[in-house]
ROMAR-747786 format. One line per field, with one value per residue (C-alpha): residue number from 1; x, y, z. Coordinates in steps of 0.05 Angstrom, whole numbers, plus 5000, padded with zeros to 4 digits. Last residue first. Layout:
N
i = NUM|...
xx = X|...
yy = Y|...
zz = Z|...
***
This chain:
157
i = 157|156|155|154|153|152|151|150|149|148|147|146|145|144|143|142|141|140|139|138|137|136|135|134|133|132|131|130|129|128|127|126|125|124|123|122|121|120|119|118|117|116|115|114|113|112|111|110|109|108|107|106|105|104|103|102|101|100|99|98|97|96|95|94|93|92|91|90|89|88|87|86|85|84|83|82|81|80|79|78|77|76|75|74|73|72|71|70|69|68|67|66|65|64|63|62|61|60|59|58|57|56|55|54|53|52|51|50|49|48|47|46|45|44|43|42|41|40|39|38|37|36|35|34|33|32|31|30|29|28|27|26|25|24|23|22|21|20|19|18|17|16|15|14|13|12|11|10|9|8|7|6|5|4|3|2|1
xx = 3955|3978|3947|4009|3987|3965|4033|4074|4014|4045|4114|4097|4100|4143|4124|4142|4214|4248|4279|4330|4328|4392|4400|4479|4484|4537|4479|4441|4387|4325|4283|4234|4218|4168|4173|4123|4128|4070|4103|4084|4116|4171|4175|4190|4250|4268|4320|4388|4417|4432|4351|4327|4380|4356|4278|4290|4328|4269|4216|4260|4259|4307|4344|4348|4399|4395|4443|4411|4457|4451|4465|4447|4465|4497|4542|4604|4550|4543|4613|4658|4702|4751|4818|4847|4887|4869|4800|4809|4822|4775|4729|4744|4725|4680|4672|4613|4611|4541|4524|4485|4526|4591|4649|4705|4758|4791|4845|4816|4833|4897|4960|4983|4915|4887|4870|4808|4791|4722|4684|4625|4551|4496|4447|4439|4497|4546|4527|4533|4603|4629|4605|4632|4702|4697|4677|4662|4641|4647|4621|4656|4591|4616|4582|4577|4586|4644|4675|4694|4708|4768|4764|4818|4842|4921|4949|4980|5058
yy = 5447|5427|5360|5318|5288|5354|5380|5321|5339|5407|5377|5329|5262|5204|5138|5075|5076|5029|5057|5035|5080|5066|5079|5071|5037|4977|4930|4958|5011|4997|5043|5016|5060|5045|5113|5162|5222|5205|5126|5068|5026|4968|4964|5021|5007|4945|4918|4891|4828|4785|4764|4827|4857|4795|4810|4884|4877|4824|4883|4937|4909|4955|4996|5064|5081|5129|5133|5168|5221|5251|5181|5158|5099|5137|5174|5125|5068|5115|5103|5167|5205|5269|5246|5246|5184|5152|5172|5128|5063|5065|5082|5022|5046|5067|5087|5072|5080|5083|5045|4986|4987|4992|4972|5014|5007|5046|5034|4963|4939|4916|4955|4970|4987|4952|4977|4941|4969|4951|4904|4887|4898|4858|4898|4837|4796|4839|4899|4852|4821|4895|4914|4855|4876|4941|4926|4994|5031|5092|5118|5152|5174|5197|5255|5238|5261|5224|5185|5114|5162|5200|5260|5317|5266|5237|5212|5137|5130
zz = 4175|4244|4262|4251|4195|4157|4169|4141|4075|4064|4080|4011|4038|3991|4004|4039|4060|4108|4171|4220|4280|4328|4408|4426|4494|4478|4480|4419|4439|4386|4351|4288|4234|4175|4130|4110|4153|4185|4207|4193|4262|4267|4348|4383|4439|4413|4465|4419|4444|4368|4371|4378|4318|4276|4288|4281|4220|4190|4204|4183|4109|4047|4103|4122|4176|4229|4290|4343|4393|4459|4492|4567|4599|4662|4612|4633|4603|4540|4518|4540|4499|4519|4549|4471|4477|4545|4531|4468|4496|4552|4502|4461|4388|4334|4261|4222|4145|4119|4052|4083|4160|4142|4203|4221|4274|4320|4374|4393|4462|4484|4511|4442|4417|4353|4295|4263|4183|4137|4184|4150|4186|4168|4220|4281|4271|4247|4289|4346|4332|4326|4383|4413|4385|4408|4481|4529|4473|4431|4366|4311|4269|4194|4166|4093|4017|4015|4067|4030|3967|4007|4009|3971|3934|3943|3885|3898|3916
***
């Protein structure tokens, strides 16, 4: 038997998004294709369907799942097509080049919602909505901004 730890190192020092979707396993095709993604852990349903799986997206850990799957375990979750297409929720991840991720997550299905843009608070930030639904900002980092100088390039100081 191995010690048990209070967390686990795969979820420490995180929130953990657990996503859902009306096709896990094309989910998890498309964040493969388009951000890099590895698939960590695939459970499978015993009617079909995936259960839960997890996939890590740079050094994030995303969890996510067939909603059909998982509203007939808990009765609560919905993938944003059952929300009308709407989400309340962005997923963002910084990565080393957002122009090449854009270009591979455009090409893999995703719609660019903003293309790459420099950004006031000193980042290059593109927004995208993958197929499933789920909008995404992927971010590389340019330069650190004081708040004092955020302010100033926003017009309010």
């Amino acid at each position: 038997m191995t010690a048990q730890t209070e967390i686990p190192d795969r979820y420490r020092y995180a929130v953990i998004p657990h996503i859902m979707v009306d096709d896990a396993a094309a989910a998890i095709d498309f964040y493969q294709r388009a951000f890099g993604a590895t698939e960590d852990i695939r459970i499978g349903a015993p009617g079909g369907g995936i259960l839960h799986a997890e996939v890590t997206i740079g050094r994030s850990v995303l969890m996510l799942g067939d909603a059909s799957v998982e509203e007939a375990e808990a009765g609560s979750f919905a993938a944003p097509t059952a929300l009308g297409g709407g989400t309340s929720v962005t997923l963002h991840v910084y990565v080393p080049d957002v122009d090449s991720l854009a270009r591979r997550a455009e090409a893999a299905g995703a719609v660019i919602l903003q293309p790459p843009t420099d950004m006031f608070h000193g980042d290059r930030t593109v927004i995208l909505r993958d197929p499933a639904g789920h909008l995404w900002v992927f971010l590389t980092h340019l330069e650190d901004v004081s708040e004092e100088e955020l302010h100033r390039r926003i017009g309010r100081g």
